[in-house]
C-alpha positions in Angstrom: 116.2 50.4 72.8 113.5 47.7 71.3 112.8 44.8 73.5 110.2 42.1 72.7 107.6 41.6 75.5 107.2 37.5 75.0 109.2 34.7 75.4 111.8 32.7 73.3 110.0 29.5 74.0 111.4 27.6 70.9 114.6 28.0 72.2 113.7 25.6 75.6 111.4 23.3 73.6 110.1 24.2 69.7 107.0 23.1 68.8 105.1 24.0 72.4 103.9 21.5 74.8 103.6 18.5 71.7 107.3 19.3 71.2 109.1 16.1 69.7 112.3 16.8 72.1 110.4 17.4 75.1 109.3 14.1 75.2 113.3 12.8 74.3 114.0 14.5 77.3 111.1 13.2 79.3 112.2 9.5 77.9 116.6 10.6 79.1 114.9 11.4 82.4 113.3 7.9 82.7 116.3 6.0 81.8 118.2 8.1 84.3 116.0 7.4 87.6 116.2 3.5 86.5 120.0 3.9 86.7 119.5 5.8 89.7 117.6 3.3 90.9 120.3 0.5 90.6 123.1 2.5 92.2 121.3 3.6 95.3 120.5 -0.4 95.3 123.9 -1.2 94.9 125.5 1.0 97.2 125.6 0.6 101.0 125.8 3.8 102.4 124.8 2.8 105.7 127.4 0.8 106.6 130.4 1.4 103.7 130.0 4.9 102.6 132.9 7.4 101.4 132.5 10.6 100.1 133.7 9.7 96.5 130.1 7.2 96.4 127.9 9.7 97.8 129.2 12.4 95.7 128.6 9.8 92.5 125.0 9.4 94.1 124.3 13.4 94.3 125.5 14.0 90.6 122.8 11.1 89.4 120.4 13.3 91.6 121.7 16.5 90.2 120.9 15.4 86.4 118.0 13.7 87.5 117.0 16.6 88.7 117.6 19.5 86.5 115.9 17.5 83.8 113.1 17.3 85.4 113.2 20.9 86.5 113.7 21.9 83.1 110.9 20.4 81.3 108.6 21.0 84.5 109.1 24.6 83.8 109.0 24.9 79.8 105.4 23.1 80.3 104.0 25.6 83.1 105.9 28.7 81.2 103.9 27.4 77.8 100.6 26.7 80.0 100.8 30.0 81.8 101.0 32.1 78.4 98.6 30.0 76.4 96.2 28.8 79.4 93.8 27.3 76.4 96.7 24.5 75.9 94.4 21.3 77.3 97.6 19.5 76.5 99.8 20.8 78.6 98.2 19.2 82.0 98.2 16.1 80.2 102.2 16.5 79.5 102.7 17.5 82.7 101.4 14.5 84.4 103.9 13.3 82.8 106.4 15.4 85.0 104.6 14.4 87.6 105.4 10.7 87.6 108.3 11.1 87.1 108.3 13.3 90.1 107.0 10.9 92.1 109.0 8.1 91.4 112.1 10.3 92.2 110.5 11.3 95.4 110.3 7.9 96.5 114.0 7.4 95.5 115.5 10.2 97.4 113.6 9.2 100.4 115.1 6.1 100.1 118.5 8.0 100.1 117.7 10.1 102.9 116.7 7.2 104.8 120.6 5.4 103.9 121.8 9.2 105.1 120.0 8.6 108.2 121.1 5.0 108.8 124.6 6.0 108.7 126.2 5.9 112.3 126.9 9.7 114.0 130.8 8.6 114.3 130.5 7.8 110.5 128.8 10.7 109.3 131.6 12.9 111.2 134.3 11.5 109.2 132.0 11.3 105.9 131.7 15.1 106.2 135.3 15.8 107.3 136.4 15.2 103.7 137.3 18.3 101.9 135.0 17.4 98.8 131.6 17.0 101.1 132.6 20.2 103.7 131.7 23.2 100.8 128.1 21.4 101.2 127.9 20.1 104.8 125.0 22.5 106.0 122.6 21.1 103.0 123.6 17.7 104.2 123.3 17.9 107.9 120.0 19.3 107.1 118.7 16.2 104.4 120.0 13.6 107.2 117.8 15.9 110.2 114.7 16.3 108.3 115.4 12.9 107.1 114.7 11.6 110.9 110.9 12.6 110.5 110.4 10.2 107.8 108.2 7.2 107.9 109.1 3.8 106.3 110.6 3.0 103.3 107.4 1.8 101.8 104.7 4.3 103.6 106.6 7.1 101.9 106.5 5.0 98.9 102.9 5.1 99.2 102.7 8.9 100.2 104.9 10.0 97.5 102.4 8.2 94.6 99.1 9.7 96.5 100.2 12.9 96.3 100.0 13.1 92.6 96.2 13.1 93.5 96.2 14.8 96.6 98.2 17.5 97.1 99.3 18.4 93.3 95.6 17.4 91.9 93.5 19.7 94.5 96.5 23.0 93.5 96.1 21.8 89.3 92.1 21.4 89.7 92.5 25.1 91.3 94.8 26.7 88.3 91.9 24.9 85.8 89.2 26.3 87.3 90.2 30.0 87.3 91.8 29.2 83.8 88.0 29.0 82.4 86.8 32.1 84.8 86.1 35.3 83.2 85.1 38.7 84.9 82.4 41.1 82.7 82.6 44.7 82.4 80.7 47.0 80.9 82.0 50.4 79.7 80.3 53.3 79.4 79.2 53.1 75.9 77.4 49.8 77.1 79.6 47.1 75.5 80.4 44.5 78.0 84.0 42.5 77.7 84.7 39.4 79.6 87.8 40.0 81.0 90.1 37.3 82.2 91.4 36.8 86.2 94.3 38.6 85.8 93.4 41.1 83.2 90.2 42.3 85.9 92.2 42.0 88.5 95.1 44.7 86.9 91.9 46.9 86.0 90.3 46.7 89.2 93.3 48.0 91.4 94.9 50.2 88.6 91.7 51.9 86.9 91.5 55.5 87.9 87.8 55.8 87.9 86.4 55.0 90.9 83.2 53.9 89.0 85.3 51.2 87.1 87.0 49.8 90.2 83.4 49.8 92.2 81.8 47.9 89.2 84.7 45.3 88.5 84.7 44.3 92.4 81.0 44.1 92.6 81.6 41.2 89.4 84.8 40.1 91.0 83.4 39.1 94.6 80.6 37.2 92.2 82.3 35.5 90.1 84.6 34.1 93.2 81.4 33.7 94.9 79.7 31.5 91.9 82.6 29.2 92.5 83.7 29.2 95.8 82.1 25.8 96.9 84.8 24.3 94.4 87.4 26.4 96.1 86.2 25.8 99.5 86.5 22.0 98.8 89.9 22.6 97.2 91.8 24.9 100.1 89.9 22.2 102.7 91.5 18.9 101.6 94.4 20.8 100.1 95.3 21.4 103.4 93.7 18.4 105.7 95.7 16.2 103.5 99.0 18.5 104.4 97.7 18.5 108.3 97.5 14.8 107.9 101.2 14.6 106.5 102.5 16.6 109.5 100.9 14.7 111.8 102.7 11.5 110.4 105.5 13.2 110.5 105.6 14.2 113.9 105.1 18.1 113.3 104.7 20.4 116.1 102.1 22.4 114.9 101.4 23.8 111.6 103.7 26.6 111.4 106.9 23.8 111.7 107.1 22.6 108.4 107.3 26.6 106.7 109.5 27.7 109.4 111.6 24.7 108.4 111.4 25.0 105.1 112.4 28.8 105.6 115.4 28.2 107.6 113.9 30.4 110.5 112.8 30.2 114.3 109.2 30.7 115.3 111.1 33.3 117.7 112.1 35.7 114.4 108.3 35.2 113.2 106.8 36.5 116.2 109.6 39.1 116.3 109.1 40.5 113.3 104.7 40.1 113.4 104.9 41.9 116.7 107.1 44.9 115.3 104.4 44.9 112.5 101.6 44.6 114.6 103.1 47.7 116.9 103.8 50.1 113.9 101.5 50.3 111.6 100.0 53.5 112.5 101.8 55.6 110.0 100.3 53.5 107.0 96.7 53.0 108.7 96.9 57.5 108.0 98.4 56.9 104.7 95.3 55.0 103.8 93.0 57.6 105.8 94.9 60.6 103.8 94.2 58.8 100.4 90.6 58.4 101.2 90.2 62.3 101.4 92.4 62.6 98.5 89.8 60.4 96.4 86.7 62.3 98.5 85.9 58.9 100.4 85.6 58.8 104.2 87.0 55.4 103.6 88.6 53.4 101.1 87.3 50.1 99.8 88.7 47.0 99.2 89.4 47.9 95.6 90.6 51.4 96.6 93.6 50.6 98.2 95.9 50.7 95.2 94.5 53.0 93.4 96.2 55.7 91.4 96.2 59.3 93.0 96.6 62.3 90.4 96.7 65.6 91.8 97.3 69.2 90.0 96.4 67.6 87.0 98.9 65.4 86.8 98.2 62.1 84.8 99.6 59.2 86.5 103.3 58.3 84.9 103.3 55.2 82.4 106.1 53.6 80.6 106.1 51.8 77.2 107.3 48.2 77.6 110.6 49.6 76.1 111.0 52.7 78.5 110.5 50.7 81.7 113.6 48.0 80.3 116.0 51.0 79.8 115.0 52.8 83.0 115.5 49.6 85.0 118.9 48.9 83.7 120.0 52.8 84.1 119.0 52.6 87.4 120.2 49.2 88.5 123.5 50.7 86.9 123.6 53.1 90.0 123.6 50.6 92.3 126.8 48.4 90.8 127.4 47.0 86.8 126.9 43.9 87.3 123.5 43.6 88.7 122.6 46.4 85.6 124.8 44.0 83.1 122.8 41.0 84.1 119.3 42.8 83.7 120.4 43.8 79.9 121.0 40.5 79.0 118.3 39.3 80.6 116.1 41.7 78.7 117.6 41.3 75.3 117.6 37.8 75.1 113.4 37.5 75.9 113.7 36.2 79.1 110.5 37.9 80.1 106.8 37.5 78.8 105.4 40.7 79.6 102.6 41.4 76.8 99.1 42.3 77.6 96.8 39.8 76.0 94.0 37.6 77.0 94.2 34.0 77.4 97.4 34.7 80.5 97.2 33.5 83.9 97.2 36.4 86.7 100.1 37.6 88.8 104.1 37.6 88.1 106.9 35.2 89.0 110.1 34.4 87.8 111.0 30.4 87.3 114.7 28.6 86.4 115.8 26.5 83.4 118.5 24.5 85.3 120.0 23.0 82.2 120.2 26.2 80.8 121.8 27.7 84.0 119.1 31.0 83.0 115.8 32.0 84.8 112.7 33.2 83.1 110.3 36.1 84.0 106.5 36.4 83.8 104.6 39.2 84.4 101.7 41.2 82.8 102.7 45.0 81.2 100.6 47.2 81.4 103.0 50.5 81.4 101.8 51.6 85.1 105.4 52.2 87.7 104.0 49.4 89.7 104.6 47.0 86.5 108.0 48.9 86.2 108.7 47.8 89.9 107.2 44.3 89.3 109.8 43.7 86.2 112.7 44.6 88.6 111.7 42.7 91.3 111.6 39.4 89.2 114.5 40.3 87.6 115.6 40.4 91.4 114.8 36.9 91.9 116.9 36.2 88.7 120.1 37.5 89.9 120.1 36.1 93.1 120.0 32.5 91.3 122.4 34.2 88.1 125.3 34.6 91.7 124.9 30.7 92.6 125.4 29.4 89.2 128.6 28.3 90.2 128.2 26.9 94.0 127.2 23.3 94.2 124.3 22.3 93.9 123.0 21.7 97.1 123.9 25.2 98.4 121.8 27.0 95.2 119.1 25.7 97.1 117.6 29.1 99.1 114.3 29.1 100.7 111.5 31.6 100.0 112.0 34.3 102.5 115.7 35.1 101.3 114.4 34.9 97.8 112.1 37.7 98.3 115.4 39.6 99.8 116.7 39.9 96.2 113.8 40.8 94.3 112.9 43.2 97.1 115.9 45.3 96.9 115.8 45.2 93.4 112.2 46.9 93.1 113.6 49.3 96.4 116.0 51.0 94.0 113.8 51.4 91.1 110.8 52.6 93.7 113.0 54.7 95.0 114.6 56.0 91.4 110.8 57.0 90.1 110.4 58.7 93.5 113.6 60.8 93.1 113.0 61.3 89.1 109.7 63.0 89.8 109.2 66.1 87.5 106.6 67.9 90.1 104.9 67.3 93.5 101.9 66.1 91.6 103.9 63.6 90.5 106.6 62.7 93.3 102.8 62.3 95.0 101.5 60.1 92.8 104.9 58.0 92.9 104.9 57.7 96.7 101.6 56.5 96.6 102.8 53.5 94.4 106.0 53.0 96.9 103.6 53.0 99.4 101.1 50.1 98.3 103.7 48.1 98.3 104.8 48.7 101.9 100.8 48.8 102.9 100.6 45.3 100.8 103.7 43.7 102.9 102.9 45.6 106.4 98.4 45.0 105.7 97.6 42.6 102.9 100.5 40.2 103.9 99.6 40.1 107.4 95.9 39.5 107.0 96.8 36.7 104.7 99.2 35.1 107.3 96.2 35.7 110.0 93.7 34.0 107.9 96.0 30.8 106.9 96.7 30.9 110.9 93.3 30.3 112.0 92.3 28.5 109.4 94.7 25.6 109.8 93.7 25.9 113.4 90.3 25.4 113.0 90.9 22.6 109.6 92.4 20.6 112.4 89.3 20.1 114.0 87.1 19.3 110.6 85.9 20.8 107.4 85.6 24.7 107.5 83.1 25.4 105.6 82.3 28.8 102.7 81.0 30.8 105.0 83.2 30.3 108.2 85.8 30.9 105.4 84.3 34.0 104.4 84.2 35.1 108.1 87.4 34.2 109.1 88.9 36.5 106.1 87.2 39.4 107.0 88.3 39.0 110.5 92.0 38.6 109.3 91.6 41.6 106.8 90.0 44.0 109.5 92.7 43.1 112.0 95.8 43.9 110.0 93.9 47.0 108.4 92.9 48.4 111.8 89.4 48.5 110.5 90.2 51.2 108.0 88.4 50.5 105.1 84.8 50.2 104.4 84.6 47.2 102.6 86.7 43.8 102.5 87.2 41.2 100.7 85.6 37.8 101.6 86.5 35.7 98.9 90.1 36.7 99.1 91.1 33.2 100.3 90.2 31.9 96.9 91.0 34.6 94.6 94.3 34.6 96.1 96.5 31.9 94.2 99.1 31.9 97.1 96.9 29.9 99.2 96.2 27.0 96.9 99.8 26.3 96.0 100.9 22.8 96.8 104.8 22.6 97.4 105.1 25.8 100.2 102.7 26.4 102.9 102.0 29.6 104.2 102.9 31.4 101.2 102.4 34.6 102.9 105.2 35.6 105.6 108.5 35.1 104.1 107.1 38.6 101.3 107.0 40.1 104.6 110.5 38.8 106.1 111.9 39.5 102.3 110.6 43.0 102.1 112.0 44.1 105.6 115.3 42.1 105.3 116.0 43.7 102.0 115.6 47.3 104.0 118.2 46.3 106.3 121.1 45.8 103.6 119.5 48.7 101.7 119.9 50.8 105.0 123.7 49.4 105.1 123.6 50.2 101.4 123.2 53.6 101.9 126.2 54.2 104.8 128.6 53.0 102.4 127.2 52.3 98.4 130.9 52.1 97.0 131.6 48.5 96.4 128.8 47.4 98.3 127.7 45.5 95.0 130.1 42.4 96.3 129.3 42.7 99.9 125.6 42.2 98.9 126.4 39.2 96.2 128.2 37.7 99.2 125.8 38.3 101.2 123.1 36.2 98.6 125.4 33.7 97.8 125.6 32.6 101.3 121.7 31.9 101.1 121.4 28.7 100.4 123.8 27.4 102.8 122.5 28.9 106.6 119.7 29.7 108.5 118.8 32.9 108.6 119.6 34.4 111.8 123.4 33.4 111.4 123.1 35.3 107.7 121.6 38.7 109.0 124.7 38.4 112.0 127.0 37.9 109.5 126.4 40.3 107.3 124.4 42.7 108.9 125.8 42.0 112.6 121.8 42.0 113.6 119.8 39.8 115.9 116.9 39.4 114.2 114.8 37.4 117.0 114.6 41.0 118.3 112.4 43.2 117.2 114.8 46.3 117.0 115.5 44.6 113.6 112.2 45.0 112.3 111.1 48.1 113.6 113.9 49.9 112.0 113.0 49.0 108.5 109.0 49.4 109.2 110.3 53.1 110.5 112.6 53.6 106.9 109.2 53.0 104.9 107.3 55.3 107.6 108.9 58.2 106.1 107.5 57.9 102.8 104.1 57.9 104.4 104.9 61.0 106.2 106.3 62.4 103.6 103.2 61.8 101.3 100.9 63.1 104.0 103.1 66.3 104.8 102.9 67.0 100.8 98.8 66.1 100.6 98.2 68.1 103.1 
């Protein structure tokens, strides 16, 4: 079947980021918070609340809300395909405002939440209407505690429009203008965007090409890393200074919090990491002889391996959308029926153009009740694997549709759970569908980068972040401790297996410069070895398991995570049994791909 590779944009907003409606909506949105506004005046919670009040309170935030998120996500869709739009920063300050002045209103709520008297809040929550979304309230009135007064998180709330968002924006602008050159061998030299030289660099069979584009990759990072050292320093001293306000304990608080997760489970599943890795340290060593390098660089590590003569397997744009929904049709319709209308109706901007940010993600229209996927095709299995793990993320929010509100609202390291399994049984379906051993080879090697990115890459980003909020605590860190202290993280988690890193990771790497999460980096991990614990129950039993595992997602947004995996896995997850028994699933492959190599 046809599918088109770019987005229905008109359809959110016609006429792009200058869009007549957009700013209707922006103006609805306005009028809404001043309403808003008056009822949360008008309304004492604190000392005469009843469920039918608050529940009038959370729709206003609901609409409120969903506007916003809507039109927050047309202009960063629209900026993110056309990154030459200078207007749509200037729209989404716009956003941001508005942003902020609902920030300051919903800590004002949080703060009546608070107020309220335990004795009160018992009986508020014993009504049938407010039980369905007790958890997301218990947790708004805890986290509620930590707040400051009225009027400092007044003042926080405004400063953040030039703090926190303006240091993450000023980052997205800068590499927006960056440009990587390469030069082929007839001589002509291309400037290549971020994310184009990135997909060449790790993708590029010719050793040559992926050697020259890192040698212009680690410059043109270098060239600018003073801007990005600045950026990531008071990025982050500005969020240390926040948690310190706030009465953190520590700098890993405030992402365990956010991921519904005990520091307990983290070390859990970091030591189980930590402890077996040895299987893909020798899948990395086994792929440097199969390229005819002692060791593999930096830029090496996801690099295509062809053997027999077998070129490396691609997919039109159009192959890899039917071959994702056959597949997804083995594991149960409805995931498969979601995906198809996902695909037909130009959910996803896939084309390969200039003038795109790097990476992937996928994003939600709330009004529209829809999500939307972008990514970057370029017909390789890993794109193929990309496209189902985004459309991963988009069922798992497609299941909630109907829940309240407040329990749609799943944190990052469950999020990664859906996409995950999504991408495991497409991995898994270009593995089983290989026409050779050249080929199953060169297929493993792809299944394997990923498990090598979650088990190595993730875990040198989470060691960098680590120590460098450690040491940020103290003062400015400056380019070349920065420098250091990513090497050090890179050759840790890679066992020293490669012979050359990657010092300006930290600011090539987008994760680190985004302002709403912190520590961007362990929940891929969690996500990826979660997800191989319901695949593993998967496999015991995959009739009907379709339902078990939507049950399973659609209780995400309304637990912490160690009651979700006990009840629907029955697993402890603080131990690291859990962990080591997924790290040992992927192990295979690596054996596998050694025993055929060899």
């Amino acid at each position: 079947m046809k599918y088109n590779d770019t987005w229905d944009l008109d359809s959110i907003f016609p006429s792009g980021t200058k869009s007549e409606e957009l700013q209707s909506k922006l103006e609805m949105v306005k009028e809404e918070i001043k309403n808003y506004k008056q009822v949360l005046k008008n309304t004492d919670l604190e000392n005469k609340a009843s469920a039918e009040n608050l529940q009038d309170i959370l729709r206003k935030q609901e609409t409120i809300g969903k506007g916003l998120g809507q039109s927050a996500t047309f202009i960063q869709m629209w900026h993110d395909a056309y990154m030459d739009d200078e207007h749509a920063n200037v729209v989404m300050g716009q956003v941001m405002d508005l942003y902020s002045d609902m920030q300051k209103l919903s800590n004002t709520f949080t703060k009546k939440l608070v107020a309220i008297s335990d004795a009160d809040w018992e009986k508020l929550l014993a009504s049938e209407e407010l039980q369905v979304i007790s958890f997301a309230l218990n947790e708004i009135r805890d986290q509620g505690k930590r707040l400051l007064s009225e009027e400092e998180e007044k003042l926080i709330a405004e400063l953040n429009k030039d703090g926190l968002a303006a240091w993450s924006n000023l980052y997205d602008t800068v590499v927006s203008i960056m440009t990587i050159p390469f030069t082929d061998k007839e001589g002509k030299t291309t400037e290549l965007s971020v994310g184009q030289a990135m997909n060449r660099m790790y993708a590029d069979p010719d050793p040559e090409v992926r050697k020259q584009i890192f040698g212009n990759w680690e410059a043109a990072w270098n060239k600018y890393a003073p801007v990005f050292a600045d950026t990531i320093n008071h990025l982050d001293g500005y969020r240390l200074t926040l948690q310190k306000a706030h009465k953190r304990n520590g700098h890993l608080e405030e992402p365990l919090e956010y991921n519904r997760m005990s520091e307990e489970t983290l070390h859990a599943m970091w030591s189980a990491v930590a402890a077996n890795k040895q299987p893909f340290l020798d899948f990395l060593n086994q792929k440097a002889k199969l390229l005819g390098m002692e060791k593999l660089g930096w830029q090496d590590v996801d690099a295509p391996v062809a053997l027999e003569d077998v070129k490396p397997t691609e997919f039109t744009y159009d192959e890899a959308c039917d071959f994702v929904i056959d597949h997804f049709a083995s594991f149960g319709p409805k995931l498969s029926g979601f995906a198809k209308h996902a695909l037909e109706n130009r959910w996803v901007e896939a084309e390969n153009r200039s003038n795109k940010r790097p990476g992937g993600y996928c994003t939600g229209l709330p009004e529209f009740k829809e999500s939307r996927i972008f990514m970057t095709f370029t017909g390789s299995p890993s794109d193929t694997s990309t496209l189902a793990h985004e459309l991963g993320h988009a069922f798992h929010s497609h299941v909630l549709n109907d829940l309240p509100e407040l329990n749609q609202e799943y944190a990052m390291n469950v999020a990664e759970t859906a996409s995950t399994f999504a991408e495991t049984i497409i991995s898994n379906a270009t593995v089983a569908n290989a026409a050779s051993k050249g080929e199953k080879i060169a297929l493993l090697n792809t299944k394997l980068e990923n498990a090598t990115a979650m088990f190595l890459n993730i875990h040198s980003r989470f060691l960098f972040e680590n120590a460098f909020y450690t040491e940020r605590a103290k003062g400015i860190v400056s380019e070349k401790r920065l420098n250091e202290l990513m090497v050090e993280a890179q050759k840790e988690a890679y066992g020293d297996s490669l012979s050359s890193y990657h010092p300006h990771f930290w600011c090539s790497k987008l994760h680190f410069f985004i302002d709403s999460v912190p520590f961007y980096n362990f929940p891929y991990t969690f996500g990826y070895l979660f997800s191989l614990g319901i695949y593993a129950e998967y496999l015991k039993n995959p009739e009907e398991f379709e339902d078990k595992y939507i049950a399973l997602l659609r209780d995400t947004g309304s637990m912490k995570v160690e009651d979700l995996a006990q009840k629907h896995l029955d697993a402890d997850i603080t131990k690291q049994d859990f962990w080591t028994a997924g790290i040992r699933l992927m192990a295979k492959d690596a054996e596998e791909f050694i025993s055929l190599t060899k």
